[in-house]
C-alpha positions as CSV (number, residue, x, y, z in Angstrom):
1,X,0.0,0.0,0.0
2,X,1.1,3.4,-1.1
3,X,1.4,5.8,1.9
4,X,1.7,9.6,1.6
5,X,4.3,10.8,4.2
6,X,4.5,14.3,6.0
7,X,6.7,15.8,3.4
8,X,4.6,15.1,0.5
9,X,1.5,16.5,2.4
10,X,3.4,19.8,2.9
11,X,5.0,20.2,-0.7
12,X,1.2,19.7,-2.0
13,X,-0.2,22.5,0.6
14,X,2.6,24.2,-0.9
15,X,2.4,23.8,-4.5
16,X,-1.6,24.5,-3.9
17,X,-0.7,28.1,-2.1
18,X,1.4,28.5,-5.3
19,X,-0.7,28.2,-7.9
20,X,-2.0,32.0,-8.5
21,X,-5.5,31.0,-8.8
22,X,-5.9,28.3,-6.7
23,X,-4.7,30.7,-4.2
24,X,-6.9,33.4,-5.3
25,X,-10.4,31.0,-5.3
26,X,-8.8,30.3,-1.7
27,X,-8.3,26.7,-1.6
28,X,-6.8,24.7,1.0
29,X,-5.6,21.0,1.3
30,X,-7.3,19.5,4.6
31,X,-5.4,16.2,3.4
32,X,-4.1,13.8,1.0
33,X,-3.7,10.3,0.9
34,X,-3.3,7.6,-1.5
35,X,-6.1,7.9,-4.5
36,X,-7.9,10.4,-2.2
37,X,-7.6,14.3,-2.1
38,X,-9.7,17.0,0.1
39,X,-9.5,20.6,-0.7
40,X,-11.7,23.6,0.8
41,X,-12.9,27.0,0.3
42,X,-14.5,29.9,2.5
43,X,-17.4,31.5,0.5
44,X,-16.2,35.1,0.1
45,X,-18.6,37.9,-2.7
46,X,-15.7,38.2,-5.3
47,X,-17.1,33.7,-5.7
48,X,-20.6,34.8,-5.9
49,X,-22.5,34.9,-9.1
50,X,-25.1,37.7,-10.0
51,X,-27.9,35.7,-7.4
52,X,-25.6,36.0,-4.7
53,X,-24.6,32.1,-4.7
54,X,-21.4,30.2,-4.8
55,X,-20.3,30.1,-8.7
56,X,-20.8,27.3,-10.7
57,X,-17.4,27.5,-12.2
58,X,-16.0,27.7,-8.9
59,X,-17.3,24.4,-7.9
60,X,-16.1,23.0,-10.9
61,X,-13.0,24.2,-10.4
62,X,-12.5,23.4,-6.8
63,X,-13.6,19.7,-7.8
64,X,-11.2,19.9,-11.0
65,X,-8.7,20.2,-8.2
66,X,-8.9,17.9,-5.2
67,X,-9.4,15.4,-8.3
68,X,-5.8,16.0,-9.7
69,X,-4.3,16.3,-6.4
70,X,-6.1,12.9,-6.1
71,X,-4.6,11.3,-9.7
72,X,-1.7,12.6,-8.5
73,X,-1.0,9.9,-5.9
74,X,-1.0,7.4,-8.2
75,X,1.8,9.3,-10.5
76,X,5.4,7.7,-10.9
77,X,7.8,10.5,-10.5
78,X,7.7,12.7,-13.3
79,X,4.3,11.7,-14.9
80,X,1.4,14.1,-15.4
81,X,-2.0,13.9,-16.3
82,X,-4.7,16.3,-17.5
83,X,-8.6,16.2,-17.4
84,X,-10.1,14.7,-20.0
85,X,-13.8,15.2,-19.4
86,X,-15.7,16.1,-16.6
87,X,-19.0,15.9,-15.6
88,X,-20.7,18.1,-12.9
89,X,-24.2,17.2,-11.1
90,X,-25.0,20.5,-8.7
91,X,-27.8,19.6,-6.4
92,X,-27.9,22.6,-3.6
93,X,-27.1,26.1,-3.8
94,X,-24.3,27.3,-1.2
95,X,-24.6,31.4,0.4
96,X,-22.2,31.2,3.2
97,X,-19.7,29.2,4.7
98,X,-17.4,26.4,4.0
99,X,-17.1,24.3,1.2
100,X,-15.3,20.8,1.1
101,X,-14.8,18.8,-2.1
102,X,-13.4,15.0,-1.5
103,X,-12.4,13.4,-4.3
104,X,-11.0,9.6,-5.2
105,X,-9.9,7.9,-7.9
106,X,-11.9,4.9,-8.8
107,X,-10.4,3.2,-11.2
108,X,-6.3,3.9,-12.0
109,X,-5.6,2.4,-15.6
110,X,-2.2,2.1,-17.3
111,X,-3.2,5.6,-19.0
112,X,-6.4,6.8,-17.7
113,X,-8.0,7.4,-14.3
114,X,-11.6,7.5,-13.4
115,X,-12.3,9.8,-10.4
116,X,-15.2,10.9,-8.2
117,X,-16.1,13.7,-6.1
118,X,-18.6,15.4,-3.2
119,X,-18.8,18.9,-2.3
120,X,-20.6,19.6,1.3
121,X,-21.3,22.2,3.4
122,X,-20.0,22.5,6.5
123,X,-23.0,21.0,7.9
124,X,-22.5,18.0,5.7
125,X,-25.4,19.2,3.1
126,X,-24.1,17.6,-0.3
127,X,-23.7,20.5,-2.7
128,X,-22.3,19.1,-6.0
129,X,-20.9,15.6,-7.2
130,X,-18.7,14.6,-10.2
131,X,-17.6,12.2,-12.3
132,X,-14.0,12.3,-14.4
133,X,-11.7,11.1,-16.4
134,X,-8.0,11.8,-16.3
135,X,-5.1,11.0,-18.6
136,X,-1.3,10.6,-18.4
137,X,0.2,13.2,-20.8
């Protein structure tokens, strides 16, 4: 079994707080393991859409995320993989609070990777789920 250790957890926080958008949605890594990645977000306005909710394409990309820190377990050094699809079901509207999107890969192929993911509220309220499909590049 494939264990990630205390270093690896701190260089993906780290490459997360990196990324310039990523930063700017304000995601955070809560925790990675193997084939499983959890990222959140505190609702701020600049993530609201015209009705005041959390934006759709904010959801989607906070899912796009924990899902390739996710594939990203299952990497060999110096391997990458991109999205290939991805397939978004949104089920509740969010106004306030925190936003937590788990995601795991279901299936890891030779070149392609099938992963899942939730988005809750904090009060465990299911938001969004996806379905994806990754590929090595």
């Amino acid at each position: 079994m494939r264990e990630i250790t205390e270093d690896q957890k701190q260089r993906a926080a780290a490459a997360l707080g990196e990324n310039f958008f990523s930063k700017w949605i304000g995601m955070k890594l809560v925790d990675i393991a193997p084939d499983v990645a959890v990222i959140q977000i505190d609702m701020r306005d600049e993530l609201r859409q015209p009705h005041g909710l959390l934006h759709g394409g904010v959801t989607a990309t906070l899912i796009d995320t924990a899902m390739a820190f996710a594939v990203i377990t299952c990497l060999d050094k110096g391997e990458k993989a991109s999205t290939a699809d991805l397939n978004v079901h949104y089920l509740r509207p969010h106004l306030d609070g925190v936003v937590t999107c788990t995601a795991r890969v279901v299936k890891a192929g030779k070149r392609l990777f099938t992963v899942s993911a939730e988005v809750v509220n904090e009060h465990g309220k299911l938001i969004a789920t996806a379905l994806s499909t990754y590929s090595k590049v």
